[in-house]
C-alpha positions in Angstrom: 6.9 -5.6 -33.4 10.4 -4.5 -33.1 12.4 -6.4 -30.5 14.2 -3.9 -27.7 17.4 -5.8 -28.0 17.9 -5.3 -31.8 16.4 -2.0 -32.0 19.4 -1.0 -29.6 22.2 -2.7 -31.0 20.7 -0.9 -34.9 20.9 2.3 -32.9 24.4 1.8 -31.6 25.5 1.2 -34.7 25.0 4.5 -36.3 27.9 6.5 -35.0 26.4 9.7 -33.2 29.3 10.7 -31.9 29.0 14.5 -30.8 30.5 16.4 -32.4 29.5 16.4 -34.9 26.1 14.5 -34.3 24.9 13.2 -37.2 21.8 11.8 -35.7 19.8 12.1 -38.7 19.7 8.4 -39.9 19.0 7.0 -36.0 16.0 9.7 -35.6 14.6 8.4 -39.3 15.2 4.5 -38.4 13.2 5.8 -34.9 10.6 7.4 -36.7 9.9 4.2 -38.9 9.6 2.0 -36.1 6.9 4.5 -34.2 5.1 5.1 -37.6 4.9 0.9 -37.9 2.9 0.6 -34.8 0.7 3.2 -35.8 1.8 6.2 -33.6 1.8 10.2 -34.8 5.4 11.8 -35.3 6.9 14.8 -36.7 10.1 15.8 -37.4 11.2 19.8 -35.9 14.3 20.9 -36.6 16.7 23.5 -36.3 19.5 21.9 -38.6 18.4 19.0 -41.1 21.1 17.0 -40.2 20.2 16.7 -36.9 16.7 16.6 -36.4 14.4 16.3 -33.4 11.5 13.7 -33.2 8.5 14.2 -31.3 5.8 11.5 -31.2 2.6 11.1 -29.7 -0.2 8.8 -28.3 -3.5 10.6 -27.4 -4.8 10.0 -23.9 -8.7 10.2 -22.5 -8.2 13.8 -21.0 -8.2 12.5 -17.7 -4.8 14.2 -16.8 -2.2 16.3 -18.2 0.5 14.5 -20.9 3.4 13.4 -20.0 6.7 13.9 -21.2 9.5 11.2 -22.1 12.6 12.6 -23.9 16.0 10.6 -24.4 19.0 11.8 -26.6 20.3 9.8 -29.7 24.0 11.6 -29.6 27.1 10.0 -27.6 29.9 11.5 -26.8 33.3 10.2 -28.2 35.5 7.3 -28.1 38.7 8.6 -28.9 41.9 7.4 -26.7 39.5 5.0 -24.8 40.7 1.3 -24.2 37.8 -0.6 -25.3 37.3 -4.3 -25.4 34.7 -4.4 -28.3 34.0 -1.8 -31.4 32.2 0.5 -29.7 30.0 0.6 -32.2 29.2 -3.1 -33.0 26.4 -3.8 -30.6 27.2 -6.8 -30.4 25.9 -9.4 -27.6 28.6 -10.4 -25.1 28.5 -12.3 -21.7 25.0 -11.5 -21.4 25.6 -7.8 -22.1 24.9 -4.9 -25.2 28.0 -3.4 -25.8 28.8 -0.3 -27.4 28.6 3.5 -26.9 25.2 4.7 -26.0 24.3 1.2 -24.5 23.4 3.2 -21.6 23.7 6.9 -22.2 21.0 6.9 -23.5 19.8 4.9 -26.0 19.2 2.3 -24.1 17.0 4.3 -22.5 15.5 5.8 -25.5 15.0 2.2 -26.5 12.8 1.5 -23.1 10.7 4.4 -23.9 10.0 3.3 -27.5 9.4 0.1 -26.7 6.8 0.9 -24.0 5.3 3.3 -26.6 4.8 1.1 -29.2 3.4 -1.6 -26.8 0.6 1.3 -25.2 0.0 1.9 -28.5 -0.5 -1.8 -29.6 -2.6 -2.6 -26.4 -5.6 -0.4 -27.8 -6.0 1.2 -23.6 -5.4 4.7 -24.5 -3.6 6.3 -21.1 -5.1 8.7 -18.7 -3.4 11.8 -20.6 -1.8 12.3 -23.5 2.0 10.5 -23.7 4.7 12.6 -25.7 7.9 11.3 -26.8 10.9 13.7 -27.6 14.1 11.5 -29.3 16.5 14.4 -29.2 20.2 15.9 -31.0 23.0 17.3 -29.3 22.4 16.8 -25.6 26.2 15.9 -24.9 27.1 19.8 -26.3 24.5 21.7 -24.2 21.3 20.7 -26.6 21.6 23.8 -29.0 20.3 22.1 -31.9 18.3 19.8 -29.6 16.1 20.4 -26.3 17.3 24.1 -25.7 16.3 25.1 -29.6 12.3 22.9 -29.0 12.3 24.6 -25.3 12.9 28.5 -27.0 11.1 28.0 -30.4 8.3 25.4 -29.8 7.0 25.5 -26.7 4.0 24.7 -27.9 4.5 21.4 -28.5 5.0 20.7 -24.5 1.8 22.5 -23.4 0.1 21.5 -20.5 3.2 19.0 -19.5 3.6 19.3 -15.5 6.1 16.0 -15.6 9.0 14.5 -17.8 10.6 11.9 -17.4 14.5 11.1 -18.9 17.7 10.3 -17.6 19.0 9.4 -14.8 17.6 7.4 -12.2 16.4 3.8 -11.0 20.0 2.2 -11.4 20.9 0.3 -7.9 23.6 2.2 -5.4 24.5 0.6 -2.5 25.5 2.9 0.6 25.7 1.4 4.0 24.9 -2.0 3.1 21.7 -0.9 1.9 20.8 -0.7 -2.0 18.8 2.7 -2.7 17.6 3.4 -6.1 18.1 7.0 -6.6 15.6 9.0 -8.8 16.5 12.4 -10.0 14.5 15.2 -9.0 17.2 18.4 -9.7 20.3 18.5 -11.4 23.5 20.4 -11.0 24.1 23.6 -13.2 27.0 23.4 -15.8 29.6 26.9 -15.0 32.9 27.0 -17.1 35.9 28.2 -15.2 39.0 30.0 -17.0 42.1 30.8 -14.5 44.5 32.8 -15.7 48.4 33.1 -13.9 50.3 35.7 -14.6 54.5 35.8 -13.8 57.7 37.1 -14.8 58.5 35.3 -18.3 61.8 35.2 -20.0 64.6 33.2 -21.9 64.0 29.8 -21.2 68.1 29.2 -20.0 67.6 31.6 -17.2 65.4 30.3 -14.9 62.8 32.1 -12.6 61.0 30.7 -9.6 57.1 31.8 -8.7 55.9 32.1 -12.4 53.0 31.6 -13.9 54.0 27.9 -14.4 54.9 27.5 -10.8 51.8 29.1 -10.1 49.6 27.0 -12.1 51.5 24.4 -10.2 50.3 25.4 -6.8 46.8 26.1 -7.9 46.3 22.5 -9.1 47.4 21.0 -6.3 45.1 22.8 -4.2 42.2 22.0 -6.1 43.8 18.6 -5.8 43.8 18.6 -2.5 41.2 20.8 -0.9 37.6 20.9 -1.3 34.3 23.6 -1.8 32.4 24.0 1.0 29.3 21.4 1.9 26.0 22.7 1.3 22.5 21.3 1.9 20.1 22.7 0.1 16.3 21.0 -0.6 17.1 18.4 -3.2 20.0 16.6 -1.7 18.2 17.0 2.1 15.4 14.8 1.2 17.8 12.0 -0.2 20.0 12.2 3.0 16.9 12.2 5.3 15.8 9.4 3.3 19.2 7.3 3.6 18.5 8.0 6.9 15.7 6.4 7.6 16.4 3.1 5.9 20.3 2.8 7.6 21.1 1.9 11.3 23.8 2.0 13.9 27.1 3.8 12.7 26.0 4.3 9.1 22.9 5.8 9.8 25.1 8.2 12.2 27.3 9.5 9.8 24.5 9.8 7.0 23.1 12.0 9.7 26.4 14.0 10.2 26.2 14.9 6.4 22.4 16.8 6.9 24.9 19.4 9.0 27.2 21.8 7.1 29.4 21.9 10.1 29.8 18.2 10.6 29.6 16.8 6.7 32.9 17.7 5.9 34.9 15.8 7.9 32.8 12.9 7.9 33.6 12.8 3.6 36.7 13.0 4.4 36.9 10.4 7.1 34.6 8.1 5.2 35.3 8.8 1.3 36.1 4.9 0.5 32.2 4.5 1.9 30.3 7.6 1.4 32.5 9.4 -1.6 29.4 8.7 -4.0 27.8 11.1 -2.6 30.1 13.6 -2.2 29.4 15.2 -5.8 26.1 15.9 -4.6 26.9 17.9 -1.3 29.0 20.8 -2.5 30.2 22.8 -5.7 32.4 21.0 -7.9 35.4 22.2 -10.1 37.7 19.5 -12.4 40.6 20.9 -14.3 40.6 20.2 -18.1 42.8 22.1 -20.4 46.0 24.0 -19.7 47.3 26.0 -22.4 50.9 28.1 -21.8 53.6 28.8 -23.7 54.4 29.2 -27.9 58.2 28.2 -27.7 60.5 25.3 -26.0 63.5 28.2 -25.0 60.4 30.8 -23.9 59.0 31.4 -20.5 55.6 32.1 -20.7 54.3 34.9 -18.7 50.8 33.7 -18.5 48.9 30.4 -18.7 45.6 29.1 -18.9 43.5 26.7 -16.7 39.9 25.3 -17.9 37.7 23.9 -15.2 34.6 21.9 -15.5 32.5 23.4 -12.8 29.1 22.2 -11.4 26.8 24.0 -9.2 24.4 23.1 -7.1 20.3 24.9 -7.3 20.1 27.3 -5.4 23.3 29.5 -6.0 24.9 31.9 -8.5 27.7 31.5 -10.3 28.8 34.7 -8.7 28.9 32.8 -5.6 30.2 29.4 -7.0 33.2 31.6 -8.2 33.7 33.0 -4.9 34.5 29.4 -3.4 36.5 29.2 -6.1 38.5 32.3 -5.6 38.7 31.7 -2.1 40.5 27.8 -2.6 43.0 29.1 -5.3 44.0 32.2 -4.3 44.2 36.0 -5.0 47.0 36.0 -7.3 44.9 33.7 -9.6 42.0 35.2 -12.4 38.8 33.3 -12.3 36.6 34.3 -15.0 33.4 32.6 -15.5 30.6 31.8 -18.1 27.2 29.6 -17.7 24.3 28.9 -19.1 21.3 31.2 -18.1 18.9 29.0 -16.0 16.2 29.0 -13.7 15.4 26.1 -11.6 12.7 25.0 -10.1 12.2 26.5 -6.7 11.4 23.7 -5.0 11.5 20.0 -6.5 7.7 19.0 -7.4 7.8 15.1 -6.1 4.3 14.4 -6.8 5.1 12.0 -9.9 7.9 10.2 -7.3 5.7 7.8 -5.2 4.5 6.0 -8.7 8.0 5.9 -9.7 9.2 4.8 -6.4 6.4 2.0 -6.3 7.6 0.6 -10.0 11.0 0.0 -8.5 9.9 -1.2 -5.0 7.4 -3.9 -6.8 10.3 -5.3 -8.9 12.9 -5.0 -6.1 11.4 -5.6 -2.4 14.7 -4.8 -1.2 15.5 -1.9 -2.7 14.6 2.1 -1.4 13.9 4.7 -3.8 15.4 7.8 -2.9 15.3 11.5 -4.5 18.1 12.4 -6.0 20.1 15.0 -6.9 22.1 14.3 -9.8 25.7 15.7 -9.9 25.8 16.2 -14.0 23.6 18.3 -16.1 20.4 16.6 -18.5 17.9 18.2 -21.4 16.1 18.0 -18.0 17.0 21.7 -17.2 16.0 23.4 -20.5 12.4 21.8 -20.1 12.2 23.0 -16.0 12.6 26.2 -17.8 9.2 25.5 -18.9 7.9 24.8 -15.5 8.3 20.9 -16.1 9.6 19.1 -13.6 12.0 16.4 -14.7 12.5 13.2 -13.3 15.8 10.7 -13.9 14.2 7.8 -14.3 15.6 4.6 -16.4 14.8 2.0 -14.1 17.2 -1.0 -14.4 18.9 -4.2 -12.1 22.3 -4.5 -12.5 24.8 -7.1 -11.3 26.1 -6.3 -8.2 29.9 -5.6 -9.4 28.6 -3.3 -12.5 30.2 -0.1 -11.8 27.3 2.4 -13.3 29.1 5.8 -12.6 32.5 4.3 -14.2 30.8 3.1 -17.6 28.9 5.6 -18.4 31.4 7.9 -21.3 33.5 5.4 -20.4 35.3 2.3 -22.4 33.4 -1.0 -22.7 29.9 0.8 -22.1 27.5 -2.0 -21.9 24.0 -2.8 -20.6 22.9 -5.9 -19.3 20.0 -7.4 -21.5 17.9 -8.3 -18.5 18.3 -4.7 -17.5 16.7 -3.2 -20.9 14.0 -6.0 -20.8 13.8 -4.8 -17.1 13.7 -0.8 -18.2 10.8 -1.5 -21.1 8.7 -3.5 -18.6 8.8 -0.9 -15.8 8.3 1.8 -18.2 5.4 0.5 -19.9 4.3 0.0 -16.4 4.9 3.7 -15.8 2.9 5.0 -19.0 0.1 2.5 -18.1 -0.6 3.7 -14.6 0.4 7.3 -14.9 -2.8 9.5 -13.6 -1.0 12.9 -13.8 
């Protein structure tokens, strides 16, 4: 049987960097292990060179199969000041290091590992348990979850419940440590601004061009802020905050369920409460400017790329309104997005199990539903009518930074937290009833 630890640190070591992928060898070196312990797998693919792997371990009919899907590509290291090779693997201090030691295959190494010990316990599971190791999830899943979820649904059919990143990690707010697990996601919306101003010879200047535009437009999405909104998935997590906090923190916790209120409670409380702030409104980061072909030129127009996230429930029609609104009139805001549905309402019957695995191995901790501010494959398989749950159940020290390692430098992942993951998710696959 293949030990967690070394099957992660093999699998860190084949660089997967996306682009370009090349997940081909990790899927095959997965595919090997699975096929030792006796489990079915095929190989689907849209390109070769980055193949999908789906695996399975039959059930007794007694409830519908489950899903567990974890991506094999990382995204890059360039520029990043790390303290290890980022893809050596190697054992440090008590942690895995490299890229992928958390997003995801350390989590892809949790589900293996609880698959290959279901299947080596000879107690087949109440319904059928399907593993997906997926390409290409940092670069929209193309090649990966989007091309299974348009071309083979079939291999998902009865699924009501997946399970994949993120969720389980501990988050302390208020004093109190809350293990969020993701029930919805954000949608992914790319923004392109465009300013527009008198250009000209570069040794006569002119003042309120498109550069001095662009100026003013990033500095008020510097400084200002979309509106809040609650909507379903991040009420329930603020109403559950709610009830585990007291006194002040429980007040202002409450102050964020009202659109009115939330605002200036972020702003008055972003040192305490700016975790969640991701998760309350519509979200826009600039990421490439492109202007001007010539050092004695003033451009006439430049570019602005924004990474925008939305939260379900709106349009991107309606996101780029905000938008429009904070920056301006004078300022083009042109749009594109993927074309998703979500799930009307999150389906949380899968969350008490899941919130029970974590409670039993943390009496202190709360599980809360989350609403996760990044996109997952999660959203291509809702489009299937699954609902997908974050769920990578870990304990980390209480200094590890989660948010700020993840695509980060010096990406680790405590050893005790994988042995943690592949326990609880065994635990998961053993007790799961549909």
């Amino acid at each position: 049987m293949t030990d967690p630890v070394t099957l992660l640190q093999e699998l860190i070591r084949y660089d997967t960097t996306n682009p370009p992928g090349n997940e081909h060898d990790a899927v095959r070196h997965i595919e090997q292990v699975l096929e030792a312990a006796g489990i079915e797998t095929r190989i689907v693919a849209h390109d070769a060179t980055r193949p999908n792997l789906i695996a399975r371990i039959p059930g007794r009919g007694q409830a519908p199969p489950l899903l567990l899907h974890a991506h094999i590509d990382v995204v890059p290291t360039n520029h990043q000041p790390w303290s290890h090779d980022p893809f050596g693997g190697e054992i440090i201090d008590g942690y895995i290091w490299g890229r992928g030691a958390l997003d995801m295959k350390g989590g892809a190494v949790m589900m293996i590992d609880a698959m290959v010990n279901l299947a080596g316990s000879g107690d087949p599971p109440a319904g059928d348990i399907i593993l997906a190791i997926l390409s290409d999830e940092e670069d929209g899943g193309t090649v990966g979850a989007k091309f299974l979820v348009e071309e083979r649904a079939d291999l998902f059919a009865g699924v009501k419940y997946a399970v994949g990143e993120f969720g389980a990690f501990p988050l302390t707010v208020a004093g109190v440590r809350f293990y969020p697990i993701q029930i919805a996601e954000r949608v992914s919306v790319k923004f392109t601004l465009t300013m527009r101003g008198q250009g000209g010879h570069g040794s006569v200047p002119v003042q309120g061009g498109a550069m001095a535009l662009l100026g003013r437009t990033l500095s008020r999405i510097d400084k200002k802020r979309l509106p809040v909104h609650i909507v379903e998935a991040n009420r329930v997590m603020l109403e559950t905050m709610v009830a585990h906090t007291t006194g002040a923190s429980q007040r202002a916790l409450k102050s964020l369920l009202n659109e009115r209120t939330a605002g200036a409670t972020l702003a008055a409380l972003r040192s305490q409460l700016g975790v969640l702030e991701p998760v309350l409104r519509n979200t826009v980061s600039p990421t490439i400017v492109a202007g001007g072909e010539k050092d004695n030129v003033i451009p006439s127009e430049v570019t602005l790329q924004l990474d925008g996230r939305m939260l379900p429930g709106f349009t991107a029609e309606q996101f780029a309104a905000e938008l429009q609104h904070l920056v301006g009139k004078h300022v083009e805001v042109r749009y594109t997005t993927e074309s998703l549905s979500a799930l009307a309402e999150p389906d949380l019957g899968l969350f008490d199990l899941l919130a029970a695995i974590v409670t039993e191995r943390d009496s202190e901790g709360v599980p809360v539903p989350f609403l996760l501010p990044a996109v997952t494959d999660g959203r291509w398989f809702n489009q299937l009518g699954i609902q997908h749950y974050g769920f990578l159940p870990m304990r980390l020290p209480d200094d590890f930074v989660f948010q700020g390692t993840v695509h980060a430098a010096d990406e680790r992942i405590p050893v005790e937290a994988l042995h943690h993951g592949c326990e609880a998710m065994l635990d998961l696959l053993r007790r799961y009833r549909g």
